[in-house]
C-alpha positions in Angstrom: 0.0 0.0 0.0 1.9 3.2 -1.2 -0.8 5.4 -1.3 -0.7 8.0 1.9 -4.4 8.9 1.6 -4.8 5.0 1.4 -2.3 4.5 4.5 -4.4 6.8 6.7 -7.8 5.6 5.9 -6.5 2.0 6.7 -5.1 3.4 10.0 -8.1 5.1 11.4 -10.5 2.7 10.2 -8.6 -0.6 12.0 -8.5 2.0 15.0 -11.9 3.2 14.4 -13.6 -0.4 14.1 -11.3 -1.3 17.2 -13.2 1.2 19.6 -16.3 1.1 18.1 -16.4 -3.1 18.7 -15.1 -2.1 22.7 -17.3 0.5 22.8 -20.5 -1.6 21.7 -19.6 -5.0 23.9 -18.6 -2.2 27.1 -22.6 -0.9 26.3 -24.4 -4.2 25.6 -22.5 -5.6 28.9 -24.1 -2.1 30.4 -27.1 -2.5 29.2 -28.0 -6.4 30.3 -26.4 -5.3 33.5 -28.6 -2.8 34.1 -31.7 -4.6 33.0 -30.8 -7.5 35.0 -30.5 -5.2 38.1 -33.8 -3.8 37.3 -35.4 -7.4 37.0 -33.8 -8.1 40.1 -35.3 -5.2 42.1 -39.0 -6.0 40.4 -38.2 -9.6 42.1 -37.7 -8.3 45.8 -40.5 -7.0 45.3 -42.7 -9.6 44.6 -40.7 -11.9 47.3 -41.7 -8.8 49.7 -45.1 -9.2 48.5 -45.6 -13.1 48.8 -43.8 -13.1 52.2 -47.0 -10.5 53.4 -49.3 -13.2 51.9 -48.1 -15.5 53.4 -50.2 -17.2 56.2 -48.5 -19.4 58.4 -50.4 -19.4 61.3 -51.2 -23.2 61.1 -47.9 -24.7 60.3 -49.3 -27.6 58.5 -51.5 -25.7 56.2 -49.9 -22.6 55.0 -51.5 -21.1 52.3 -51.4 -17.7 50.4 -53.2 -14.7 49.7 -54.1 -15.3 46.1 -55.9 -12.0 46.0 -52.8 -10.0 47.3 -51.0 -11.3 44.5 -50.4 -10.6 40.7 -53.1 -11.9 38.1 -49.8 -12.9 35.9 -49.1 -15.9 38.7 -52.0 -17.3 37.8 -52.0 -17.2 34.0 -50.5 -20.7 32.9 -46.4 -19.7 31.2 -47.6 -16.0 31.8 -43.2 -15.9 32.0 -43.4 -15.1 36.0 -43.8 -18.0 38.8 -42.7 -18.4 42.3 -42.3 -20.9 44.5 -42.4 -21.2 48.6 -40.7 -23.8 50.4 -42.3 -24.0 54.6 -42.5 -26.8 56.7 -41.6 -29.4 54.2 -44.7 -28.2 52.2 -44.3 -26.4 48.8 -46.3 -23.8 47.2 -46.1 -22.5 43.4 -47.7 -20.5 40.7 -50.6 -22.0 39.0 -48.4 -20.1 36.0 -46.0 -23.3 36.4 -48.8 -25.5 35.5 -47.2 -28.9 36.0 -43.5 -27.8 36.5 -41.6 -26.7 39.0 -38.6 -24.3 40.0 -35.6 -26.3 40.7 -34.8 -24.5 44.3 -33.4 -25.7 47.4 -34.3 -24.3 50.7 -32.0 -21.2 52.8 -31.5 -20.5 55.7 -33.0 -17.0 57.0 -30.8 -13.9 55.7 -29.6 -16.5 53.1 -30.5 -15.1 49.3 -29.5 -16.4 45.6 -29.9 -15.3 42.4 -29.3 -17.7 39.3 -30.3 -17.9 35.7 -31.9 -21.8 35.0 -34.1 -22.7 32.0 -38.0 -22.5 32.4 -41.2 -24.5 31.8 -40.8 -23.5 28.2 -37.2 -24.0 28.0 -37.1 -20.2 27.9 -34.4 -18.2 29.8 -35.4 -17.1 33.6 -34.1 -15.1 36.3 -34.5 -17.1 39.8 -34.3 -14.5 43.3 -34.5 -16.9 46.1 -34.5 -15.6 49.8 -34.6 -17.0 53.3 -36.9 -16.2 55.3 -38.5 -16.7 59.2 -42.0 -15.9 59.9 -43.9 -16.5 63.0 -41.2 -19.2 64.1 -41.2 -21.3 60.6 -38.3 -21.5 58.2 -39.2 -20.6 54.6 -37.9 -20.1 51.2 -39.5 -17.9 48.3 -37.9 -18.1 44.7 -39.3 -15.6 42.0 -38.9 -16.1 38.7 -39.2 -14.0 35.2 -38.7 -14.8 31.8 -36.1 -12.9 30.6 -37.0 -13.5 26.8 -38.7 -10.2 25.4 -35.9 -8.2 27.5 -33.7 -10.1 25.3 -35.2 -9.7 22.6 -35.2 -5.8 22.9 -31.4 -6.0 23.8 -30.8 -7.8 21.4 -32.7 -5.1 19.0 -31.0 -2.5 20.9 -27.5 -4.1 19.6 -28.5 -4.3 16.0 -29.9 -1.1 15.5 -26.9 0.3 17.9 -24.3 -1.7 15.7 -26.2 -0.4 12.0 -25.8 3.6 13.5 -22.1 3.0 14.6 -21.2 1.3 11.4 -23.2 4.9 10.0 -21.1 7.1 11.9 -17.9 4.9 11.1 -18.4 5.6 7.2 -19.6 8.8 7.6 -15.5 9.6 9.8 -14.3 7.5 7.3 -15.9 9.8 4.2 -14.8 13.0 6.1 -11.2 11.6 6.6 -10.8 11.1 3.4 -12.4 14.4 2.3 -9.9 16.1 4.4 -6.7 14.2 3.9 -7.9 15.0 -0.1 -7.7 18.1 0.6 -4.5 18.6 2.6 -2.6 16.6 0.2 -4.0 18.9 -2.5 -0.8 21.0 -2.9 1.6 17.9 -3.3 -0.9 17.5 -6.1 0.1 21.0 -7.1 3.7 19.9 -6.6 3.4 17.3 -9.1 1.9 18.8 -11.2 4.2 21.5 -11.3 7.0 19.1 -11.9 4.9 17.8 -14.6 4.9 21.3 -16.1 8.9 21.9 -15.0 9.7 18.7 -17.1 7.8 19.8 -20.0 9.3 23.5 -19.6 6.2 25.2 -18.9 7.5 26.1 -16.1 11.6 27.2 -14.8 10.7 26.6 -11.2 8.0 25.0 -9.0 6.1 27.5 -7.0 6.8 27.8 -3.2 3.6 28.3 -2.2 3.3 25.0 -0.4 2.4 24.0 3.3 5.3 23.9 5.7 5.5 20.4 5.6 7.1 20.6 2.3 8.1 23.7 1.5 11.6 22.8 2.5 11.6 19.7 -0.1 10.1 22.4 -3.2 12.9 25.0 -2.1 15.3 22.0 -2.2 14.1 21.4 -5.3 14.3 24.6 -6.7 17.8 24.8 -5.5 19.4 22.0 -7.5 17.0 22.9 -10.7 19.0 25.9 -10.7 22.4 23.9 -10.0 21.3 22.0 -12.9 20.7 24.6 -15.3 23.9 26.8 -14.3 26.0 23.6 -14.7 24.5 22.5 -18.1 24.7 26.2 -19.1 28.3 26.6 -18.0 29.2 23.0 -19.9 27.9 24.3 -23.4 29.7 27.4 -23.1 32.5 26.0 -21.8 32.4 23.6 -25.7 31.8 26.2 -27.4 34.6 28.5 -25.8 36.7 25.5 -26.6 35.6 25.0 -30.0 36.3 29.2 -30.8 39.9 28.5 -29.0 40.5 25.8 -31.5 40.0 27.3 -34.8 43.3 29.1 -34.3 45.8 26.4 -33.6 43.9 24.1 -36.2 44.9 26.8 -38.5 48.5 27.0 -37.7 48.7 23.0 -37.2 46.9 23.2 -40.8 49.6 25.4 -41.9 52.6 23.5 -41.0 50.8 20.4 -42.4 51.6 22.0 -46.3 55.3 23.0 -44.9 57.7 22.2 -47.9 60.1 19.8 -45.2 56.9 17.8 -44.3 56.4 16.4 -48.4 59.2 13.8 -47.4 57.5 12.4 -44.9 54.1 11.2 -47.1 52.5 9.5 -44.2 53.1 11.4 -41.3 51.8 14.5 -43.6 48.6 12.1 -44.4 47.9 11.5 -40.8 48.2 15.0 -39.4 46.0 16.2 -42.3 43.8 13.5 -40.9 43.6 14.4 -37.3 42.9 17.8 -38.3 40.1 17.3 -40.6 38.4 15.3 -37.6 39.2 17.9 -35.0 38.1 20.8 -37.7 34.7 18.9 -37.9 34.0 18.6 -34.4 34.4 22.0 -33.9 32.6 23.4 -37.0 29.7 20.6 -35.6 29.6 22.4 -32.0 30.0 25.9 -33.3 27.2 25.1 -35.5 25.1 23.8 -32.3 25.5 26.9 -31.2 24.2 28.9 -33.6 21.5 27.2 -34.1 20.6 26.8 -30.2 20.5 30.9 -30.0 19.8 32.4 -26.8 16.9 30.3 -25.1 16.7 29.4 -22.1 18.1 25.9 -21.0 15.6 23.1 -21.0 13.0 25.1 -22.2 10.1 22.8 -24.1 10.2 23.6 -28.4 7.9 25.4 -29.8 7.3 24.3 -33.3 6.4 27.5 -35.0 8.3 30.1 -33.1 11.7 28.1 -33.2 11.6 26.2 -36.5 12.0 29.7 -38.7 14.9 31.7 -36.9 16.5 27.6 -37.7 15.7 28.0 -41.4 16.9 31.6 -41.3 20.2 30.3 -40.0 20.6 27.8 -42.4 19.6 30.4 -45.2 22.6 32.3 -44.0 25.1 29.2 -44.0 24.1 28.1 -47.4 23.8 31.8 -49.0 25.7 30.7 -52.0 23.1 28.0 -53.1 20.3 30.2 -52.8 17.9 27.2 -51.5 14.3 27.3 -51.4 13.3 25.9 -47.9 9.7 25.2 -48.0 7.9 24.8 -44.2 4.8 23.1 -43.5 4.1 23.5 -39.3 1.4 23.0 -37.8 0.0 25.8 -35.4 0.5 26.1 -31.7 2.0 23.0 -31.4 4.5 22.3 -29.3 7.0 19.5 -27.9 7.4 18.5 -24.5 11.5 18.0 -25.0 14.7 20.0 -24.4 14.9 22.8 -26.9 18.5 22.5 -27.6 18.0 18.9 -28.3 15.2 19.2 -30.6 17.2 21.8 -32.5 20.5 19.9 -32.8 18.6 17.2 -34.2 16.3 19.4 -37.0 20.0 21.3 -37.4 21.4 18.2 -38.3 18.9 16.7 -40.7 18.4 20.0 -42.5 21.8 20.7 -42.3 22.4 17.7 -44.2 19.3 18.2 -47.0 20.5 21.8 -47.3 24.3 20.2 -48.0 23.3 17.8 -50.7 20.3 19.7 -52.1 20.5 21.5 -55.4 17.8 24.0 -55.1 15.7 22.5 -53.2 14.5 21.7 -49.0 11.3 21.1 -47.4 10.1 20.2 -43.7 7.0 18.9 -43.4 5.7 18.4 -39.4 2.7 16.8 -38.1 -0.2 17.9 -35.6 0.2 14.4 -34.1 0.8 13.8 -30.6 4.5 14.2 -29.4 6.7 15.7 -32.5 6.8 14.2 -36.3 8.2 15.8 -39.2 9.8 14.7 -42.5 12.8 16.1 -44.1 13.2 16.0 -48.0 15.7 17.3 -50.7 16.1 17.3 -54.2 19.4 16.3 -54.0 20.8 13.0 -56.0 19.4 10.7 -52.8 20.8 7.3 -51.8 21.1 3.9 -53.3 19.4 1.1 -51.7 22.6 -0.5 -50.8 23.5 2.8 -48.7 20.0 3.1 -47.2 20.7 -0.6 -46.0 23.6 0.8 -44.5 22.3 3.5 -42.1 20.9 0.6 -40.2 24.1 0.4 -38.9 25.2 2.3 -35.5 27.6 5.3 -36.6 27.6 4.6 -40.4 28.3 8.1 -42.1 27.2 8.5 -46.1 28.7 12.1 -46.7 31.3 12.0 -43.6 34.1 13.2 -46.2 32.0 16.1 -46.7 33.6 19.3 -45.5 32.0 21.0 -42.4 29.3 18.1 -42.2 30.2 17.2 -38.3 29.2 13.6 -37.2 26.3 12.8 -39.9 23.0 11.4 -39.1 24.1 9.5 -36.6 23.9 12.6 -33.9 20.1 12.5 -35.2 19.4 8.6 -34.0 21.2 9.0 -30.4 18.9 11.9 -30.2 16.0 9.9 -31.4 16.9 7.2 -29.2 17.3 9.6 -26.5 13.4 9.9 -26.7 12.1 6.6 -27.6 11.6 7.7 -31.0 11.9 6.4 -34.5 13.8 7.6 -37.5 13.5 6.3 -40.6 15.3 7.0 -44.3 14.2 6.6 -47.5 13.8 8.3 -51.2 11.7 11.3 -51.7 8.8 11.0 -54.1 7.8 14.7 -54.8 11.8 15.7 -54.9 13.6 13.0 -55.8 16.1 13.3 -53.0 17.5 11.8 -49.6 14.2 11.9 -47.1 13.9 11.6 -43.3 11.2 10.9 -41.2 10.8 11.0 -37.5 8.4 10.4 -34.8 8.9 11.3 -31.1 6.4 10.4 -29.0 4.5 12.7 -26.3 7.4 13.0 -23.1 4.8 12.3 -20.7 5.6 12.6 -16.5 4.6 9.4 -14.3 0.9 9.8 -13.3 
């Protein structure tokens, strides 16, 4: 169970149930208890009212009172009976009909209370007492059938049990409602972070509870580490790549020095090296460029990045006077890095604009995530070389001056992002084609 909101509920309601089920035996215990004293007390009373009717003043015929007594001792199972025990002779309630109450006799002062089934084989409540009247030992035993009191008890615990398991859902409903709510701005949070990865936001906003305001200031603290370090690191390359152009120039100087033609080889390999080098440096220099000045990790935006890119391109390849035809979609938008979705539309146009004759055109799709196509008029690829770029690193035009690493800077981009790239032949240019998908960069729900 990872679920906090789930965690709590679980908590309160094993606690919850717990105290309830205490709470409901501590008041059916109270309850019979306190019925059962009151049964009790009803029974002294009758014994107090059989002992008055009691006349013993021949000891070998006692007899009783009937008309002192209660009409329900004389109604047959009426659920109340006694039963006296004097000088060996035994008197009961013509409500016992045939049966009798299982008593012994007590001495005087002596009393008893005990449950025992009845002439129905219902439940009864026996109060036996010693007595001494006029001389004679007696016994009187009361009974009462405790049946309809249980019967109401036991109604009292059903309906008592149905209204606590009410209130129990209705705590457990109002738990919830208010953990929902508290937890409300980690929702925010997330969803902030949602937005952050996307690059709708720079920063998550602060405007959080206590509890967790230090974790989104945290937060905000190494996104700006981040950013500053990843900022720092592109500079830093391209610094480096401006600080090389000089020395490559020199070391491509000395490289056609007259004393060097003697040595064919070495010559070969130190023109070579610095072909590679030059590349790598024209390749991060044109990054750059193309990159501009937006912000780090900021999400692309189709339409407002894709033409300044063309410009730039325009401007590189002013001598061929290429047409660069654009199809965008509108407000459309990609939920990846900027700089990484330009490097790799700078490096596939890049590479149309290099082999094209007069001809470029980028074609992107109002799917979900980011799809384009890039096309050229240019003389294309042979099947045999399309077969080819299936292979990791393969290079068709890597002898091409100024080209950088080829399309294979495109597939670790595309496989960056789970996406696909695929080459082929154009069919309304005639040229090399690309097309790529990448799908919607979606944060964990």
């Amino acid at each position: 169970m990872s679920s906090l909101q789930d965690r709590l509920t679980a908590g309160l309601l094993s606690t919850l149930v717990a105290v309830f089920a205490v709470q409901w035996l501590l008041v059916s215990i109270a309850i019979e208890k306190i019925t059962e004293n009151y049964v009790t007390s009803r029974l002294e009373h009758e014994i107090e009212t059989l002992l008055v009717a009691l006349d013993v003043s021949d000891p070998g015929q006692p007899r009783l009172d009937i008309d002192r007594l209660n009409f329900v001792f004389r109604q047959p199972f009426s659920g109340h009976y006694y039963r006296v025990l004097v000088s060996g002779e035994s008197l009961r309630s013509r409500s016992l009909w045939d049966q009798e109450i299982a008593i012994s006799a007590l001495s005087t002062g002596d009393a008893r209370e005990l449950h025992m089934k009845g002439p129905q084989q219902q439940p009864l409540l026996v109060l036996a007492r010693g007595f001494q009247k006029n001389g004679l030992e007696l016994t009187i035993a009361v009974a009462e059938d405790l049946s309809p009191i249980q019967r109401d008890i036991t109604e009292f615990q059903v309906r008592y049990a149905v209204l606590t398991a009410a209130v129990l859902a209705a705590l457990i409903f109002i738990q919830r409602t208010i953990v929902r709510r508290s937890l409300r701005p980690l929702r925010r949070t997330r969803a902030d972070l949602r937005d952050l990865e996307q690059g709708k936001v720079r920063r998550l906003d602060e405007s959080a509870p206590d509890e967790i305001k230090p974790m989104v200031q945290e937060i905000n603290r190494l996104i700006a580490v981040i950013v500053e370090r990843l900022r720092r690191s592109r500079n830093a390359v391209g610094n480096l790549a401006h600080a090389l152009k000089t020395p490559l120039t020199v070391i491509a100087q000395i490289s056609q020095d007259p004393a060097l033609r003697a040595h064919r080889e070495l010559k070969q390999s130190l023109d070579a090296q610095v072909h590679t080098v030059r590349r790598l440096v024209e390749r991060e220099l044109k990054r750059a460029r193309l990159a501009g000045e937006g912000p780090v990790g900021s999400r692309f935006v189709v339409e407002r990045e894709v033409p300044p890119l063309a410009q730039a391109l325009r401007q590189v390849y002013a001598e061929k006077t290429l047409e660069l035809d654009m199809a965008l979609p509108e407000h459309h938008d990609f939920a990846g890095d900027r700089e990484d979705v330009l490097e790799l539309l700078g490096t596939l146009l890049d590479n149309a604009c290099k082999w094209a004759r007069r001809r470029v055109r980028l074609t992107a799709d109002e799917a979900p995530g980011f799809s384009f196509r890039v096309e050229d008029d240019g003389p294309g690829v042979s099947d045999a070389q399309l077969s080819g770029l299936a292979q990791r690193g393969r290079r068709l035009d890597e002898n091409i001056e100024g080209h950088g690493l080829g399309l294979s800077i495109a597939e670790d981009i595309v496989d960056q992002y789970k996406g696909t790239i695929e080459y082929g032949r154009s069919r309304s240019l005639g040229g090399f084609q690309v097309t790529v998908h990448l799908p919607p960069q979606r944060a964990a729900s």
